[in-house]
C-alpha positions, 0 to 999 in steps of 0.5 A: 140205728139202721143198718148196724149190728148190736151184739149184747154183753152176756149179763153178769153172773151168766154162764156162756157156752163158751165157758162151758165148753172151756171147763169140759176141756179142762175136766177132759185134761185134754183134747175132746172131739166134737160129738164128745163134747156135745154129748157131754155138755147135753147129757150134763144139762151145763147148758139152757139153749132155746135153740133147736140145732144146738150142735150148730150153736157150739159149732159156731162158738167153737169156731169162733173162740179165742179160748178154744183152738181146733187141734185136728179135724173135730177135735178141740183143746183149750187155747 
């Protein structure tokens, strides 16, 4: 189909950053700035990316989240 846009379903039993980034929040017990949260999901290896600008990947994921809301300037909390 030209032209048009296929996004793929995450496969069953996959992990999403999206997830992960709902289960630190949770752990957290309460908001997280972004470097903290990035440092957490990196440096607990939660999640496999082939991406060489991860920060940008959960930049994007952050914002576009309906289980995540901003709360203050780079600063998140579960939705």
């Amino acid at each position: 189909t030209a032209g048009k846009v296929v996004r793929k379903k995450a496969a069953a039993g996959r992990v999403t950053l999206e997830d992960v980034i709902v289960k630190v929040i949770k752990r957290n017990k309460g908001p997280l700035g972004f470097k903290d949260l990035m440092k957490r999901i990196v440096e607990g290896k939660m999640f496999k990316t082939r991406s060489t600008n991860f920060d940008n990947v959960l930049r994007r994921t952050l914002s576009t989240s309906k289980a995540v809301k901003r709360v203050g300037r780079g600063v998140y909390d579960l939705a």
